[in-house]
N, C-alpha and C positions, 0 to 999 in steps of 0.2 A: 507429541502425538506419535503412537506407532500403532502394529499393522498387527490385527492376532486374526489368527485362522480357525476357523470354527468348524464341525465336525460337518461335513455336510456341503464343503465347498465353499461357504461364504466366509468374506473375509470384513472385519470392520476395522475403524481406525478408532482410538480407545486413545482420548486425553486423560493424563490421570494429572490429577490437584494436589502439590508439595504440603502445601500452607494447608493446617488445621482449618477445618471449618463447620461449625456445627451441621448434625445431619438434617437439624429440622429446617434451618436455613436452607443448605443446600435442593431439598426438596423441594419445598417451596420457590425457589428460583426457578426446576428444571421445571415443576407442575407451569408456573408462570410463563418460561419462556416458548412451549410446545404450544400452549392456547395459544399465543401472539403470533407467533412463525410456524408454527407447523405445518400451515398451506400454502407457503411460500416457497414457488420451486426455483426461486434461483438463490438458495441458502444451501449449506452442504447441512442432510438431511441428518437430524436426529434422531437415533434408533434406539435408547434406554440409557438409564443411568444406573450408577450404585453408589450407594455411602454406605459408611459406619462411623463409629464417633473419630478412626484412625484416618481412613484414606475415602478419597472420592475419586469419581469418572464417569466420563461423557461416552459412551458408545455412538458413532457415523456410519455411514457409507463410506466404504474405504474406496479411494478415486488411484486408480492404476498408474496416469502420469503424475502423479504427485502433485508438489506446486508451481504455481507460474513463477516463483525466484529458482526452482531448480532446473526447469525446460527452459529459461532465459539464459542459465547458466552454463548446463551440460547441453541442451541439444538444439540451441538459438534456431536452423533453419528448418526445424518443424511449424515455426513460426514466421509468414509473410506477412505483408501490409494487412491482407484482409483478415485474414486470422488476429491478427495482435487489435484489429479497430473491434472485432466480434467479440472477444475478451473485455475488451476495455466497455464497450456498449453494457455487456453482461455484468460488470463488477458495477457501473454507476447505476444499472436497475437494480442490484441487489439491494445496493445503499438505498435507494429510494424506497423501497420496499420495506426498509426497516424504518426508515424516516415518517415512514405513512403509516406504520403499527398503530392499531386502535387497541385499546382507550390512550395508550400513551406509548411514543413511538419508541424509538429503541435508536442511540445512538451508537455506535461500531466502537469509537473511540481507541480501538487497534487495526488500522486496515494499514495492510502489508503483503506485499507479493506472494511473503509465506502463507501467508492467509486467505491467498486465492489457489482452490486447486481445481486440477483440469478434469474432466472424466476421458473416455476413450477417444472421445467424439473433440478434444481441445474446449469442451463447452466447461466454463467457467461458474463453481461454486465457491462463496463465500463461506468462511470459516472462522471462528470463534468470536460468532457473533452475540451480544447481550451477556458477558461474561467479565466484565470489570467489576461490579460490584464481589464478584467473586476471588477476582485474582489479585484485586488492591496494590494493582497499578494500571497504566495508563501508559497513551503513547507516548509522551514524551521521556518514556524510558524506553523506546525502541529507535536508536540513533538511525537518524536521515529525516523522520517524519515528522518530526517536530514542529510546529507550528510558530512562530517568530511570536506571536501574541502570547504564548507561554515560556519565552526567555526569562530568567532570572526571577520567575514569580511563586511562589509559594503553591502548595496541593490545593491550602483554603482560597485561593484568588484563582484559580483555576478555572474557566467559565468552559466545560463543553457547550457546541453546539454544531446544528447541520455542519458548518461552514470551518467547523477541527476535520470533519470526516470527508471536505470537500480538498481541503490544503492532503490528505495523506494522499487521495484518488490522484490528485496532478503529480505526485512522487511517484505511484505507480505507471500513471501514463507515461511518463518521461521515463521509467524503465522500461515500458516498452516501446518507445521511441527510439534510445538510445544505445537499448544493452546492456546498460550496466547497471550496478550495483547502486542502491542509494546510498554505501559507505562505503566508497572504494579503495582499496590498499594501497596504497604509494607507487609502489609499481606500474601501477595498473593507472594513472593518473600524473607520471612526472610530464611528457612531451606537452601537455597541458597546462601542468602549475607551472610549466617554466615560461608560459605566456603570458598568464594572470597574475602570477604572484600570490595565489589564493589559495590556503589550503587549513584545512580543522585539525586540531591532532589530537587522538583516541582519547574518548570519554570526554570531551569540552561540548557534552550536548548543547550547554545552555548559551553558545554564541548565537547573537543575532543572524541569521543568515543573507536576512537584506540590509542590514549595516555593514555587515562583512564583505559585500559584494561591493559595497561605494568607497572601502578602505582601497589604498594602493597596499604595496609591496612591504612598504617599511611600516606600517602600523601592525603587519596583523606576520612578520616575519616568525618562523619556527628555529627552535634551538637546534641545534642538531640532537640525534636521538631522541626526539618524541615519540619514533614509532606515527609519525603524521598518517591520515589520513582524510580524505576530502569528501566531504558530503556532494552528493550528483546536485540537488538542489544549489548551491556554493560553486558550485562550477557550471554550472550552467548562466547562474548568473552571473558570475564573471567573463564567460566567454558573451554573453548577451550585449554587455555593457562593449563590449570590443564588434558586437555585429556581427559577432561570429557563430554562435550558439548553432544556427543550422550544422553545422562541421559535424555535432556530433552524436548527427542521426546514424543507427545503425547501418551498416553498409546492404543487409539486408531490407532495409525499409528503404531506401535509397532505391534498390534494385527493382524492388516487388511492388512498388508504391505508383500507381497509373499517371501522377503529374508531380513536380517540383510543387505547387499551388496546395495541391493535398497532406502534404508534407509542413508545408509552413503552415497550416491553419490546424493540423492537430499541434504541433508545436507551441503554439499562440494558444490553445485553447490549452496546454498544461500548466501554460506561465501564468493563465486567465487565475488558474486552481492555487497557483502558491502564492498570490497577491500577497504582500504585508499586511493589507487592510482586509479583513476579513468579509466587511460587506460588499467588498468591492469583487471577490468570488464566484464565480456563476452557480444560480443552483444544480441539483440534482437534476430535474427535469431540464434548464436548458444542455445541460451537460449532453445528457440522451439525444436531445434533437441532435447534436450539432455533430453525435457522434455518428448515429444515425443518419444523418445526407452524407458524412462521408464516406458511409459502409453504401449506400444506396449508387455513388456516385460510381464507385468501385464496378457496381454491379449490371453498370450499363454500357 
């Protein structure tokens, strides 16, 4: 997605589509998905398309701080406790709000930091929403967000549903619990692996992540030069497993966050999100409540 400037002052943000795709298809998707979501304000808003039989594109609202992976990354304390809980509140309404599309809902099936961008105000719009049949892939090609239920299983065994869109949301919260990246560089993650013993190394989407966490040392050791790198998910559950996992709340949500209590129950509510067991996930609505008393709790 990038940024074109229009004569007039306004600027939109303009996804353009690699992959051929028929134009009457493509219309018909964007005719579809403007009925479904078009009065849905906490979606980033769509402002026209184009195709030809060569190239297609999405025309947005172009949102000035970009995404919540790059204000997590470059400018962490624009964001305290209560800002990252208002964020978090706003991405799990938006998913609900796709999830409640009539006649038939609309799963995300790509929800990612990148995919959440901020406007002026830090207020959180959902991006590239209802666009997999278009782009023919899925999350489990965007490493960290993987779902354990889709380890080693085939496109056609593949089963979306709420509860793929509920496991990516607890990846985001724990980004923003933590700070960090859901696939972090070696660097960025040795003073840790050298506790756990736990680490993924580049392009091994398809490990188990909560089998991986009840491995020790010597089952799951790295060559040297893999170029390793550790899924936040993977390391959280290994530091979990040790009762550690608080440690590695951002030092800014540490700071900004009104109790230790409030801290541990958004924590617990992201590990609620990555369950193994899929039913075992809370929904979209309790997500909101629970987000929702801790923003209220804040506020008093």
């Amino acid at each position: 997605m990038f940024r074109s400037d229009i004569r007039g002052g306004l600027s939109l943000a303009v996804k353009v589509f690699n992959n051929p795709i028929p134009q009457s298809t493509f219309e018909r998707e964007m005719i579809n998905l403007h009925d479904s979501t078009g009065h849905i304000n906490t979606l980033l808003p769509m402002r026209g398309y184009y195709a030809n039989p060569v190239e297609s594109a999405i025309f947005y609202d172009y949102m000035p701080r970009g995404s919540l992976h790059d204000v997590l990354r470059d400018s962490p304390f624009l964001l305290d406790w209560s800002k990252r809980i208002r964020i978090a509140i706003g991405v799990s309404q938006a998913l609900h709000d796709l999830h409640s599309c009539s006649p038939t809902k609309i799963l995300h099936q790509d929800l990612k930091s990148s995919n959440v961008l901020l406007n002026h105000d830090l207020q959180p719009l959902l991006a590239d929403y209802g666009l997999m049949g278009l782009l023919f892939r899925s999350v489990v090609e965007t490493p960290g967000y993987t779902p354990p239920e889709f380890a080693c299983l085939s496109n056609s065994l593949r089963r979306y549903t709420e509860k793929t869109d509920v496991y990516a949301f607890g990846v985001v919260l724990l980004e923003l619990l933590t700070g960090k990246d859901p696939v972090c560089h070696e660097e960025n993650t040795q003073a840790v692996s050298d506790q756990d013993g736990i680490c993924v190394p580049q392009n091994h989407e398809n490990v188990h992540v909560s089998h991986l966490a009840k491995k020790g040392r010597a089952s799951y050791d790295l060559e040297e030069g893999l170029g390793s790198r550790m899924h936040l998910v993977t390391l959280v559950l290994g530091l979990e497993k040790e009762g550690k996992g608080l440690e590695l709340l951002s030092p800014i949500v540490v700071e900004t966050c009104p109790s230790l209590d409030k801290q541990e129950e958004a924590y617990r509510l992201a590990l609620l999100c990555i369950d193994e067991e899929p039913n075992r996930r809370p929904s979209m609505p309790e997500l909101i409540s629970t987000l929702e008393r801790l923003s209220m709790s804040e506020m008093q």
